[in-house]
C-alpha positions as a LaTeX table, in Angstrom:
\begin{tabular}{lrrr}
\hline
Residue & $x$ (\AA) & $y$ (\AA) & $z$ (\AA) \\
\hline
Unk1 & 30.19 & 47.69 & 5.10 \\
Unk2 & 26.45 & 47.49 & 6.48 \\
Unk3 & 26.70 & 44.40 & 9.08 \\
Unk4 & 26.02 & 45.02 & 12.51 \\
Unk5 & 27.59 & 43.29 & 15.49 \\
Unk6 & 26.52 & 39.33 & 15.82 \\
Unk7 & 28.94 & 39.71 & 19.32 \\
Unk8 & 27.18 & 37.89 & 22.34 \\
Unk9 & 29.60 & 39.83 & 24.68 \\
Unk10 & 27.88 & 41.96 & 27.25 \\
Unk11 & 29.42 & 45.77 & 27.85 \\
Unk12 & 28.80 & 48.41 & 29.81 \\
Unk13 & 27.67 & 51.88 & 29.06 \\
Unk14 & 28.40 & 52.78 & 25.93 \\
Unk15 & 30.97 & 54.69 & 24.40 \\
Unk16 & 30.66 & 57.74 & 22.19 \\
Unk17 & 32.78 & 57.26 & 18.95 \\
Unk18 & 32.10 & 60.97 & 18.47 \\
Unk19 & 31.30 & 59.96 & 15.00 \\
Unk20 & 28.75 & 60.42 & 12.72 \\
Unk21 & 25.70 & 57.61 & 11.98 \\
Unk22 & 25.13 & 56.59 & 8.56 \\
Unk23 & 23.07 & 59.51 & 6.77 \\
Unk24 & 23.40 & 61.53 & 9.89 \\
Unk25 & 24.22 & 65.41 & 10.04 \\
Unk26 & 27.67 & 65.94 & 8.56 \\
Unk27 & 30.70 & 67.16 & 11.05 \\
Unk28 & 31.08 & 70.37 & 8.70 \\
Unk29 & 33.91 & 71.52 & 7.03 \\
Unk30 & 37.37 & 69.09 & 6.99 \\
Unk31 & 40.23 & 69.76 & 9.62 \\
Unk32 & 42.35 & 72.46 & 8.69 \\
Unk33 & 45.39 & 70.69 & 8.71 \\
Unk34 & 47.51 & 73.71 & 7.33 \\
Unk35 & 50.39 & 74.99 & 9.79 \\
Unk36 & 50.88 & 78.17 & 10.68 \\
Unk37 & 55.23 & 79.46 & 9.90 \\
Unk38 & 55.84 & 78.86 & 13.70 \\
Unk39 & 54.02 & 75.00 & 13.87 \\
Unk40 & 56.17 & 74.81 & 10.25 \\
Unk41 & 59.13 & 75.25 & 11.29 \\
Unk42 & 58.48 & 73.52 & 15.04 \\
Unk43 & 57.31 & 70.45 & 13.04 \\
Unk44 & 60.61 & 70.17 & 11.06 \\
Unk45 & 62.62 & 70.74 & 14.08 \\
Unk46 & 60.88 & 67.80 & 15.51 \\
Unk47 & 61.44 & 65.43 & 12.35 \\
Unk48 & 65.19 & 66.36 & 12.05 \\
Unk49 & 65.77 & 65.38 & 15.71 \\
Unk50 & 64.49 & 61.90 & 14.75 \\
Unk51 & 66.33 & 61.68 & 11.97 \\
Unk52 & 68.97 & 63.03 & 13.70 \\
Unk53 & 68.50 & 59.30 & 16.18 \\
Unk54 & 68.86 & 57.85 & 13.25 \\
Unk55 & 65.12 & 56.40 & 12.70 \\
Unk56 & 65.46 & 55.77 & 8.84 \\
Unk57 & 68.56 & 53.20 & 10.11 \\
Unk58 & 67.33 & 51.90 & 13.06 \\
Unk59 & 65.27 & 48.90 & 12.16 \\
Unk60 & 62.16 & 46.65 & 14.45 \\
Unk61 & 61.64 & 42.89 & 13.84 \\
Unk62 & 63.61 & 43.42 & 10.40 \\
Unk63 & 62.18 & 46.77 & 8.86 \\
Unk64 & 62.21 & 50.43 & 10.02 \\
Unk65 & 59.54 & 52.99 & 11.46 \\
Unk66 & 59.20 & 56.16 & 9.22 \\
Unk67 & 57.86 & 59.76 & 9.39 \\
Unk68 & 54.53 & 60.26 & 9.16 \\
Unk69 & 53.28 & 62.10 & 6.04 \\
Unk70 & 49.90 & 62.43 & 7.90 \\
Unk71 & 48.75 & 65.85 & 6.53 \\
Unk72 & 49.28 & 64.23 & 3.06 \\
Unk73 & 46.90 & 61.57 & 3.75 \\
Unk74 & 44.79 & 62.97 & 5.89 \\
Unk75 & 43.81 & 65.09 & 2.93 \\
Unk76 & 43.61 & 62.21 & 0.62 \\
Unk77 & 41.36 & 60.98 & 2.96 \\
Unk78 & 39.04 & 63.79 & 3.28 \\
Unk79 & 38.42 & 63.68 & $-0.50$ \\
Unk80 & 37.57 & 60.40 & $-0.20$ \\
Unk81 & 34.82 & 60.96 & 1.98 \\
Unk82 & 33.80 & 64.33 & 0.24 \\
Unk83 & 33.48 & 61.57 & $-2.57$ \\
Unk84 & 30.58 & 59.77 & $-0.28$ \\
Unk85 & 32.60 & 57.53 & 1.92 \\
Unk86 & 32.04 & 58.67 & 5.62 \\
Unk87 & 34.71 & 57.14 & 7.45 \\
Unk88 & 38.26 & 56.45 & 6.50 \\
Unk89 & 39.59 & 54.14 & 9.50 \\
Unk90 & 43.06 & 54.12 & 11.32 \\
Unk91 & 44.48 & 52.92 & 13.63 \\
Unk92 & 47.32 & 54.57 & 16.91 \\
Unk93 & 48.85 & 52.52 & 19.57 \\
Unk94 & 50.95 & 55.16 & 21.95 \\
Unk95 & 53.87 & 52.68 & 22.75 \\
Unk96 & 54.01 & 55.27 & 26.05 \\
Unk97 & 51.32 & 53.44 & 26.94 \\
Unk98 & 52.01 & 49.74 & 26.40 \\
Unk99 & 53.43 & 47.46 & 29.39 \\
Unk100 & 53.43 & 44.57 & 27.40 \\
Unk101 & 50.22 & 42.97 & 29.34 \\
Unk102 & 49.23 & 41.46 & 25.87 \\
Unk103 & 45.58 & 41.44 & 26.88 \\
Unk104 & 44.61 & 42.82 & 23.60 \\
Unk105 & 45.99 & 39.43 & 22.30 \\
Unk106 & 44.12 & 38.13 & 24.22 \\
Unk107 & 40.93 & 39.79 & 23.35 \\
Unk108 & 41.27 & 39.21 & 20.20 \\
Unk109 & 41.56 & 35.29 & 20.50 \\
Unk110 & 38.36 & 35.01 & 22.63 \\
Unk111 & 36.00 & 37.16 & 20.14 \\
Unk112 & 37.62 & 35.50 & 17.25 \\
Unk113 & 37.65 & 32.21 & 18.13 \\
Unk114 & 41.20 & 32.00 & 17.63 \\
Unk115 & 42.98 & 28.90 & 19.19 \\
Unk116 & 45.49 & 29.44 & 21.93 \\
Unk117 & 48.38 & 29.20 & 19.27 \\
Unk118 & 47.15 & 31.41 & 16.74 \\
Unk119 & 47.37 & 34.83 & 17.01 \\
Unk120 & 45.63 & 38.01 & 14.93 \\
Unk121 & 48.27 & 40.58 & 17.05 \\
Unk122 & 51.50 & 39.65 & 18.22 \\
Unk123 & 53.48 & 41.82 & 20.79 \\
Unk124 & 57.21 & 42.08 & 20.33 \\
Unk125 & 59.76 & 42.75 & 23.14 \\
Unk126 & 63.52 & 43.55 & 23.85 \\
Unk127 & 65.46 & 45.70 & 26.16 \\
Unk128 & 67.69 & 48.50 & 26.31 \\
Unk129 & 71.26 & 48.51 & 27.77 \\
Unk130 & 70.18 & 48.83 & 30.83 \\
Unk131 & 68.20 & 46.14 & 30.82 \\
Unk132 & 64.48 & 48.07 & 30.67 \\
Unk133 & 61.59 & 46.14 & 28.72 \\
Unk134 & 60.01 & 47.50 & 25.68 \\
Unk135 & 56.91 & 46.71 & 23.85 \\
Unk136 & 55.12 & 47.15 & 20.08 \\
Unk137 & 52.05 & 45.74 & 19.58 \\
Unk138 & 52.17 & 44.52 & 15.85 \\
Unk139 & 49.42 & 43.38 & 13.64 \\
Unk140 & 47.33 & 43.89 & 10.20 \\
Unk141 & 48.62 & 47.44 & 9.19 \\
Unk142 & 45.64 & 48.03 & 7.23 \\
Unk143 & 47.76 & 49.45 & 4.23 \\
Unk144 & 46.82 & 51.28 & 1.31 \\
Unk145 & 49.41 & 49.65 & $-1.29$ \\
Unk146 & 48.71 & 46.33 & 0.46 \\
Unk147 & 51.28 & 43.83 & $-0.74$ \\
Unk148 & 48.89 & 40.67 & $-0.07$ \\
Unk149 & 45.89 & 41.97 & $-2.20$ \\
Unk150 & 47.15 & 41.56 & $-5.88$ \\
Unk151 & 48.30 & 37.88 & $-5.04$ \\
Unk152 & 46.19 & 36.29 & $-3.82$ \\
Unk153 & 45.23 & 33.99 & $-7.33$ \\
Unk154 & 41.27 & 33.76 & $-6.15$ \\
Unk155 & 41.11 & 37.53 & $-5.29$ \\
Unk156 & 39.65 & 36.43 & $-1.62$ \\
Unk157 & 42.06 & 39.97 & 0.12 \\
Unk158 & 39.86 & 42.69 & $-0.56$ \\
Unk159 & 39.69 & 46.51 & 1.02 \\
Unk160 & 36.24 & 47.98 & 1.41 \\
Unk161 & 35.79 & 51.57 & 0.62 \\
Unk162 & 36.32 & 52.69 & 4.55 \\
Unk163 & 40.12 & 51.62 & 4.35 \\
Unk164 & 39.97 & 48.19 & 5.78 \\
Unk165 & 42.00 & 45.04 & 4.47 \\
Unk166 & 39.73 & 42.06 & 4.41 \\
Unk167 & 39.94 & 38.13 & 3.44 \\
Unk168 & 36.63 & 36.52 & 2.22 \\
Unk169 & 36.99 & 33.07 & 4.04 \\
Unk170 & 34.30 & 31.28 & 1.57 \\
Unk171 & 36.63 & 32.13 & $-1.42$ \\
Unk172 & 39.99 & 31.36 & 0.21 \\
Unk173 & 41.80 & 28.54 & $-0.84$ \\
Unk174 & 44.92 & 28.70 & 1.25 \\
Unk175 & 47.78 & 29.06 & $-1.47$ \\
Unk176 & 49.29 & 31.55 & 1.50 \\
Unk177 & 50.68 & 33.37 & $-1.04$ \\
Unk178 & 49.62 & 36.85 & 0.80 \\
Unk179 & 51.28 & 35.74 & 4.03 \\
Unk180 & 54.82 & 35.46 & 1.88 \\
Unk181 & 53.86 & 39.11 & 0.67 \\
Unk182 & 52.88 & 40.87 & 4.27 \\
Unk183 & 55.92 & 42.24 & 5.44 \\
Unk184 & 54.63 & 42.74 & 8.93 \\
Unk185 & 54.01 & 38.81 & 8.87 \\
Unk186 & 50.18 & 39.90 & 10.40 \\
Unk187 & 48.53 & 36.57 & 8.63 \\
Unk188 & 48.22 & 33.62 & 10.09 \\
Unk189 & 47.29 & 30.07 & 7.80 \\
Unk190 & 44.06 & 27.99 & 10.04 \\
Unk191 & 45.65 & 24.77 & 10.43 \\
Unk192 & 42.77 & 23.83 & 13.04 \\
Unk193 & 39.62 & 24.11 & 13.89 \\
Unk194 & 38.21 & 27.57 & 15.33 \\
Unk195 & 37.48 & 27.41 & 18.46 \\
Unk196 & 33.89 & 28.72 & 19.31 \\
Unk197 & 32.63 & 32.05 & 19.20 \\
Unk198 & 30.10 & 34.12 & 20.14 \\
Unk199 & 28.01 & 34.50 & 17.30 \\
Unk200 & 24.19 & 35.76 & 17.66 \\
Unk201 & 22.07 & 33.95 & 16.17 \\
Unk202 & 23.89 & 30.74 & 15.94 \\
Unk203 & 23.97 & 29.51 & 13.35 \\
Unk204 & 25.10 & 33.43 & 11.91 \\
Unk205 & 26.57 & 34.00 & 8.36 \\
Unk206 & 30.20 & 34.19 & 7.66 \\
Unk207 & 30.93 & 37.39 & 6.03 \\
Unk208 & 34.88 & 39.20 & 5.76 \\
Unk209 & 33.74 & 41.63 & 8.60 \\
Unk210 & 33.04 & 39.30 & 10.89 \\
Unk211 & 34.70 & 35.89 & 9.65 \\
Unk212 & 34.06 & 32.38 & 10.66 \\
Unk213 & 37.10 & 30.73 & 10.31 \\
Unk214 & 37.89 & 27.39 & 8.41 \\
Unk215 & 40.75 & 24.69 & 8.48 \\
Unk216 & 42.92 & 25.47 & 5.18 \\
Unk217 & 42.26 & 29.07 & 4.94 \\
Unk218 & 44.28 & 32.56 & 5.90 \\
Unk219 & 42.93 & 34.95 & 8.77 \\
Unk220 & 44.02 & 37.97 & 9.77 \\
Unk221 & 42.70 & 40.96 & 12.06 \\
Unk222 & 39.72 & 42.51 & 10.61 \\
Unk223 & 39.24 & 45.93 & 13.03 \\
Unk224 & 36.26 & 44.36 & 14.32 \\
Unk225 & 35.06 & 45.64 & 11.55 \\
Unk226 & 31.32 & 44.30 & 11.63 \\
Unk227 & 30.62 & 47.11 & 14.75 \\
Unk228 & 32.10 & 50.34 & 13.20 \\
Unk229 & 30.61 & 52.87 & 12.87 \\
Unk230 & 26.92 & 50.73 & 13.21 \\
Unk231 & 27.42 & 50.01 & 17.36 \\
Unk232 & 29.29 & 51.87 & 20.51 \\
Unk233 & 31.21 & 49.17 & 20.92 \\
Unk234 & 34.68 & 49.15 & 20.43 \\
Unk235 & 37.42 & 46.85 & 18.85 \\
Unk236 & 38.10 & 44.24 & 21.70 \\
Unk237 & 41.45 & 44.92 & 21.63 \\
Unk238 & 40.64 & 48.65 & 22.62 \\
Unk239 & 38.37 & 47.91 & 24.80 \\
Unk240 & 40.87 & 45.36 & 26.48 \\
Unk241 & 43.92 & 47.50 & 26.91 \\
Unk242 & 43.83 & 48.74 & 30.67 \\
Unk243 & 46.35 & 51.63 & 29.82 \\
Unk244 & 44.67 & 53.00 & 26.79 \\
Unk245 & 47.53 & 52.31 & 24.36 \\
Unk246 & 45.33 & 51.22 & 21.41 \\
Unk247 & 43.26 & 53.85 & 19.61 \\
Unk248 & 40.31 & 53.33 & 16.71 \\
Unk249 & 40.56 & 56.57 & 14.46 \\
Unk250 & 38.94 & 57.97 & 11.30 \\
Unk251 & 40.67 & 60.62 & 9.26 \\
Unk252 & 37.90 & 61.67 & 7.83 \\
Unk253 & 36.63 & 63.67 & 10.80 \\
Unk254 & 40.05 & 63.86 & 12.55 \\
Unk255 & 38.70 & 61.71 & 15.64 \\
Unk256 & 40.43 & 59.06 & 17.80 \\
Unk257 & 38.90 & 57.42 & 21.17 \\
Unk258 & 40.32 & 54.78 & 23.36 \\
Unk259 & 37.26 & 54.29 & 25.64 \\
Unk260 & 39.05 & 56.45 & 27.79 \\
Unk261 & 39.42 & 59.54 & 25.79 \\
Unk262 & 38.95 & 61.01 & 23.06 \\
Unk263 & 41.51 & 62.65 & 20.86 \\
Unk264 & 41.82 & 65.21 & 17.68 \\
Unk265 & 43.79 & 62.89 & 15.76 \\
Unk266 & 45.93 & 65.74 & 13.43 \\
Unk267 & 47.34 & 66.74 & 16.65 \\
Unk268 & 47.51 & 63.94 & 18.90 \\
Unk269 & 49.86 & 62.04 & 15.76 \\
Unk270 & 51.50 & 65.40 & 15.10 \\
Unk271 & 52.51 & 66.26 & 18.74 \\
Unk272 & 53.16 & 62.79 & 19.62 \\
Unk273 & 56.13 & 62.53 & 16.65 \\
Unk274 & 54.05 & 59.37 & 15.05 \\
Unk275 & 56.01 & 56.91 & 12.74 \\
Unk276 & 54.70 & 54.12 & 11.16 \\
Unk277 & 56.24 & 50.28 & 10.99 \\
Unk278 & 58.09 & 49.77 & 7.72 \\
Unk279 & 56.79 & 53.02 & 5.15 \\
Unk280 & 59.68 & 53.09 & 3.22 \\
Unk281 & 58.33 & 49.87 & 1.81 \\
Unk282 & 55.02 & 52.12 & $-0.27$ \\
Unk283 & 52.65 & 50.23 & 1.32 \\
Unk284 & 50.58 & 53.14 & 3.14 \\
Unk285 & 50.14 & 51.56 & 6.72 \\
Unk286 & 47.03 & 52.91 & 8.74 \\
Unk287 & 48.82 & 51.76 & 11.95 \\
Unk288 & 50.38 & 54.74 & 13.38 \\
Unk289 & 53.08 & 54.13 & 16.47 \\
Unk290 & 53.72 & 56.63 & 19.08 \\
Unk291 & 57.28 & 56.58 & 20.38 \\
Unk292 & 57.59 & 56.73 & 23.93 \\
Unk293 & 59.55 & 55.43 & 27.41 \\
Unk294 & 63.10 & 56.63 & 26.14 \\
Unk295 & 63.30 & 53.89 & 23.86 \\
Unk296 & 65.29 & 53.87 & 20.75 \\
Unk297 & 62.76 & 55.19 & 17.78 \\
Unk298 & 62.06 & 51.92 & 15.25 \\
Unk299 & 63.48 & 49.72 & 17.87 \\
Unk300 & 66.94 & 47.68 & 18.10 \\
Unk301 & 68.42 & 45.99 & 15.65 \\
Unk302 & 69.06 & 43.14 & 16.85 \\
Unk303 & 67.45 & 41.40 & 20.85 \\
Unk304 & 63.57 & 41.60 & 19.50 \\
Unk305 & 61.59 & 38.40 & 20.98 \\
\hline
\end{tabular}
């Protein structure tokens, strides 16, 4: 990807990524992700306690949250980039964060151009027993094995070379056929008319990063991807979130910021017991979900709004 932002949005100061520019020094060597006997054997203790709550049978909105394998891909990744790719993007939401206030919805919408029903993120909800609130922020899972990319019959899903799932609107012709295969049920089929964004200079050209939506086609969240890594700004979703729950990440050089703060992402996923929404179905999710505020890991099985 080489666009740069066409967002009219004004921000304030900006925000160091703590990533590299494009042909800029290199970070050095990759993370060390190798643990040391103790970390070992703390790390399994960890992942048998979850499975010990029963995570691989407790299911969210029809499908459960799994273990991360993140050394595994984190790895992957870092050959990847050894290989001349610079970034590998992910994304963290820390559900200890998330009250629910859905303003990365709404974020979303407004730099989008999404209308008031359509949605790129939806936010699901139930309670506990005791009547306590729970949220999970759900939306494109940027996966690796991506379900909607080998049906689409005019090849318009593509993933660029960074790791991001993408839909060329000027080649879409609406068969929908990827929304039957997402099982996170992230796309959403324009049955009206965008409403306006904020597109410098207007007229600007459509591209997949940065897509101007049309009646008849499929859209779906992008990342933002037209300002990473080329501007300091931020997907508007993290930049939205008041409590930090949403995090931008690259596991190329182990890095995750919130506009808040900024993270090591090997340990921040590792120490915060990450799972992601739905592994056991192959399909390599880049979303990774931090359990938090007691709730049951994965989710109820049934109660989810």
């Amino acid at each position: 990807m080489t666009r740069r932002s066409r967002s009219g949005r004004r921000h304030g100061p900006p925000v160091d990524l703590g990533l590299p520019r494009v042909g800029g020094p290199s970070q050095g060597p990759p993370p060390d992700l190798t643990l040391t006997p103790a970390e070992e054997e703390l790390d399994m203790s960890r992942r048998n306690l979850l499975r010990g709550l029963g995570l691989a049978g407790v299911a969210a909105a029809g499908g459960a949250l799994g273990l991360v394998a993140y050394r595994d891909e984190a790895q992957a990744a870092t050959l990847e980039g050894a290989n001349g790719q610079e970034h590998q993007w992910c994304r963290v939401v820390d559900l200890r964060a998330c009250k629910g206030e859905r303003k990365c919805v709404a974020a979303c919408q407004e730099r989008h151009g999404l209308p008031p029903e359509q949605t790129w993120m939806r936010t699901l909800s139930w309670h506990d027993e005791s009547g306590q609130e729970f949220f999970m922020p759900v939306m494109c899972q940027m996966c690796q094995e991506p379900p909607c990319l080998d049906v689409c019959p005019v090849s318009a899903t593509l993933k660029t070379d960074q790791g991001i799932i993408l839909v060329d609107q000027d080649r879409c012709i609406g068969s929908r056929a990827c929304m039957a295969a997402c099982p996170y049920e992230a796309r959403y089929f324009n049955w009206n008319a965008p409403a306006p964004t904020h597109r410098m200079p207007a007229p600007s050209p459509n591209t997949p990063e940065f897509p101007a939506n049309q009646i008849g086609t499929v859209g779906k969240c992008v990342l933002c991807a037209d300002l990473m890594p080329y501007s300091n700004q931020l997907p508007s979703c993290v930049e939205a979130c008041p409590r930090g729950a949403h995090f931008i990440g690259d596991l190329v050089t182990d890095v995750a910021v919130n506009g808040q703060t900024t993270v090591k992402l090997s340990t921040f996923l590792r120490e915060g017991n990450a799972v992601r929404f739905k592994e056991e179905l192959g399909t390599k999710p880049r979303c990774y979900y931090i359990p938090g505020n007691g709730q049951p890991v994965g989710g109820p099985l049934v109660g989810v709004q």
